[in-house]
C-alpha positions in Angstrom: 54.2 135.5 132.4 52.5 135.1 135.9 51.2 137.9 137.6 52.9 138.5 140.7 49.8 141.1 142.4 47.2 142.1 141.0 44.4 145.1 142.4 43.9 148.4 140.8 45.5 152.3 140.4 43.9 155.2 142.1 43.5 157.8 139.2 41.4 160.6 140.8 38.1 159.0 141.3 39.0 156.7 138.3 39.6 152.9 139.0 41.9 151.3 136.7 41.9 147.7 137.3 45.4 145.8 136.4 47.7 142.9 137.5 51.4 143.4 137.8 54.3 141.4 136.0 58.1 141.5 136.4 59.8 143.3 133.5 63.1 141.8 134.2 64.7 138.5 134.1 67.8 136.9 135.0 70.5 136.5 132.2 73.1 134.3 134.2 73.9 131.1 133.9 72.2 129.1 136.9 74.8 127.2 138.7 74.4 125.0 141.6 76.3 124.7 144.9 77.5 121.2 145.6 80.1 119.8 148.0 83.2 119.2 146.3 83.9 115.7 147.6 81.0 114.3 145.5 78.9 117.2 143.9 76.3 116.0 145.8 73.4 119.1 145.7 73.5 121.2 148.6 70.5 123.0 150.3 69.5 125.2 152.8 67.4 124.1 155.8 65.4 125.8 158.1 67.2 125.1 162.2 64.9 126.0 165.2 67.8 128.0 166.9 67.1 126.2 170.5 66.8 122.4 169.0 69.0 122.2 166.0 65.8 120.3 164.5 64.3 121.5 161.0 61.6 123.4 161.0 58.8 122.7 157.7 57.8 126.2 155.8 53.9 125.5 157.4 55.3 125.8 160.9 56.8 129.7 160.3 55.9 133.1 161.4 56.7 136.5 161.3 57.4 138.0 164.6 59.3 141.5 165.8 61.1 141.2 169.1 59.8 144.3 171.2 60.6 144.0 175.0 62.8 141.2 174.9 59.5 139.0 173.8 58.1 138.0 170.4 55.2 139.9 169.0 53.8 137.1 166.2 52.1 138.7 163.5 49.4 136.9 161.2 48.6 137.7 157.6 45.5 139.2 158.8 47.5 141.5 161.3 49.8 142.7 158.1 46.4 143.1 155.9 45.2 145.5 158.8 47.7 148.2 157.8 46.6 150.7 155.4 44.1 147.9 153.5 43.5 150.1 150.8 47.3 149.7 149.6 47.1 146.1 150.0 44.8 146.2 146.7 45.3 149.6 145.3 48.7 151.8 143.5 47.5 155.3 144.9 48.4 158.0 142.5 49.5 161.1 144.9 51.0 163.5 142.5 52.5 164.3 138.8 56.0 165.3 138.2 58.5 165.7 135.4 60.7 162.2 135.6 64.1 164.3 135.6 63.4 165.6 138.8 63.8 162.0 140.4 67.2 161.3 140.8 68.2 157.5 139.6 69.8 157.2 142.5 65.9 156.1 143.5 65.4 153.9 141.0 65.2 150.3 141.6 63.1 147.4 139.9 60.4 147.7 136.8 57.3 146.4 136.5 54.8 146.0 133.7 50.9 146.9 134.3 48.3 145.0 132.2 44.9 145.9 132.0 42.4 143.6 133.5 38.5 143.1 132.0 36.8 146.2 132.2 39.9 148.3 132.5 41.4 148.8 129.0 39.6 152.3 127.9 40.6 153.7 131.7 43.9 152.1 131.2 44.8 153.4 127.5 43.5 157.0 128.8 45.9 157.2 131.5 48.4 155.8 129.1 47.9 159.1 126.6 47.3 161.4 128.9 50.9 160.7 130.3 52.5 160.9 127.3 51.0 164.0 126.4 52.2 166.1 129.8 55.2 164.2 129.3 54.9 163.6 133.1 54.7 160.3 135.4 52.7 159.5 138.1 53.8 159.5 142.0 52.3 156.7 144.0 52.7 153.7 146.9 51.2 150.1 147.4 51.6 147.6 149.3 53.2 144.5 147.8 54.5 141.2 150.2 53.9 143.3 153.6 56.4 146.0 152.7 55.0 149.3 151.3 56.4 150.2 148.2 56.9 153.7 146.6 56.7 153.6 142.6 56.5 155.6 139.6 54.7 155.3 136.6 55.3 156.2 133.0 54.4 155.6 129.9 56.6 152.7 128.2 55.5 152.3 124.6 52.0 150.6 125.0 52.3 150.2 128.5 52.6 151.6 131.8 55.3 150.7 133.3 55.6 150.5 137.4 59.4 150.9 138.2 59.6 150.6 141.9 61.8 153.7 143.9 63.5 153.8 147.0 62.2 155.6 150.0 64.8 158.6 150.8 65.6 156.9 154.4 66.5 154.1 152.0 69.5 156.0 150.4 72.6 155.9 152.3 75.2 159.4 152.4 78.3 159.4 151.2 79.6 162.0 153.7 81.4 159.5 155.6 83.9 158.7 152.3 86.9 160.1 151.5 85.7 162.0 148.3 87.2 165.1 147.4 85.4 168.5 147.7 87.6 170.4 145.4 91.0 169.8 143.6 93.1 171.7 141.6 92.4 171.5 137.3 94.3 173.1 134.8 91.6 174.8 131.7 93.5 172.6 129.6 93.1 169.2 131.4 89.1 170.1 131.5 89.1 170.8 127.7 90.7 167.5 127.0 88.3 165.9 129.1 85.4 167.4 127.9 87.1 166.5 124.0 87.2 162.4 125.3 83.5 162.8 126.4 82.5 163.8 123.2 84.7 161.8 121.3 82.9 158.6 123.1 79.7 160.0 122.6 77.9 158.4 119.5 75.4 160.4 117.4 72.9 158.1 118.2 72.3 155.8 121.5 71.7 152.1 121.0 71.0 150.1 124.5 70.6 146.9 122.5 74.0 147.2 122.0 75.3 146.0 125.0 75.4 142.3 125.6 76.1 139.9 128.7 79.3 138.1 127.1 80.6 136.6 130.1 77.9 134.0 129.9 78.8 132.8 127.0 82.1 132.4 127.3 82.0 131.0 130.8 79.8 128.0 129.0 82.6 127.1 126.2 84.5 126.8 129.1 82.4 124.2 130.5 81.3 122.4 127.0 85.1 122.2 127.0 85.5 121.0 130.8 82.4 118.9 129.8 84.5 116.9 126.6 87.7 116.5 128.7 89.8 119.4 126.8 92.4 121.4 128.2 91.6 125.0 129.0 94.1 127.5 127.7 95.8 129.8 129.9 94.1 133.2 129.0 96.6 135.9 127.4 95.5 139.2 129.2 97.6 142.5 129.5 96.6 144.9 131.4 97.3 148.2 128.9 98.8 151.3 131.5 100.2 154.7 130.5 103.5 155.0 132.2 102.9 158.8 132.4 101.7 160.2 135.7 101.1 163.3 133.9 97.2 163.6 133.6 97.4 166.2 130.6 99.7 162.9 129.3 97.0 160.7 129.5 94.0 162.4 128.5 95.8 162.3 125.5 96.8 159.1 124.9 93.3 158.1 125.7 92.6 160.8 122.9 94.9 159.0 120.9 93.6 155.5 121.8 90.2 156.4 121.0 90.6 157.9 117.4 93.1 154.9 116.6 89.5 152.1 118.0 87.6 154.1 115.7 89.4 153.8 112.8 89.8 150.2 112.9 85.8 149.7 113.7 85.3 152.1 110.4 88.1 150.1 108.1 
């Protein structure tokens, strides 16, 4: 893996040095966009707005309109603001990571030691395990500052990078209902489903991105000059408007999936 920043975290007066990786990668097929008369490639250019010319990547700048006039900025200008986050992950405080709501959450990122940092690096590891806490902290990563956490992941810290509350929209302005009328019963049945679907223990591995794979025996198919079959797919609805009706028959539903999984 390549290293996508690399600088150190602020522990105290302890100086952990460490480069950063991407936890994640993309699981979809990578399709291209080509123009249908002869699937030639299609790309993007860059258009100077004023002469419809292309403009090469070398010739670009950041700028912010202010005053109805451009304000350029350089990389030094951007490397000016708070230089200590350009190059550090500032640990500001320790907190208990159910208190975060995941509404925050938004990409992870692996943190590897660099020479001289592994002893620092494992004790910050241990000690968050033991408090069972994760650390609070901000950086600076491709002229944006970024708020993160970080917690112990197995042998790693993971850095899983969380939204700024200005960043989370309200949901006053949707039609969602503050209250509504629910029989005890219909909340029992509810509450019997929920458990019914809950397994006694959680796998993630589990789940699997099928659509990929099925979207490429279509092409191999495409690819060999077959036909495509007509998918067969009914859409299963309970006729009953009754919601005490259907909480059962999804009662009913779910026993009879079980039982054929177990047979």
């Amino acid at each position: 893996m390549r290293a996508i920043w690399s600088g150190s975290i602020g522990f105290g007066l302890v100086n952990i040095p460490v480069k950063l990786f991407s936890a994640t990668q993309d699981s979809t097929l990578d399709l291209d966009m080509l123009d249908k008369h002869d699937h030639a490639n299609i790309r993007y250019a860059r258009i100077n707005q004023d002469t419809g010319k292309e403009v090469a990547w070398g010739d670009i700048v950041k700028g912010y309109k202010y005053n109805d006039e451009y304000v350029v900025l350089s990389e030094e200008d951007f490397e000016k603001v708070r230089p200590e986050k350009n190059k550090t992950i500032g640990i500001d405080q320790f907190v208990e990571q159910e208190k975060i709501d995941v509404t925050y959450y938004d990409t992870p990122y692996y943190l590897e030691p660099t020479k001289g940092g592994e002893r620092a690096y494992v004790l910050l590891r241990e000690a968050l395990k033991k408090t069972g806490k994760v650390a609070i902290g901000s950086y600076v990563l491709r002229t944006k500052e970024n708020l993160c956490l970080l917690k112990a992941e197995g042998d790693a810290i993971l850095l899983l990078k969380i939204r700024f509350p200005e960043e989370i929209r309200s949901y006053d302005d949707l039609n969602i209902p503050k209250t509504a009328t629910i029989k005890d019963a219909e909340l029992k049945m509810a509450t019997s489903l929920i458990n019914q679907l809950t397994p006694k223990a959680f796998h993630m591995d589990k789940y699997k991105d099928t659509y990929d794979d099925e979207l490429m025996k279509i092409i191999e198919m495409k690819a060999k000059g077959k036909r495509i079959p007509k998918p067969k797919f009914k859409i299963v609805k309970n006729t009953s408007k009754d919601l005490m009706e259907q909480l059962k028959a999804s009662l009913g539903e779910s026993t009879t999936t079980k039982r054929r999984k177990a047979s």
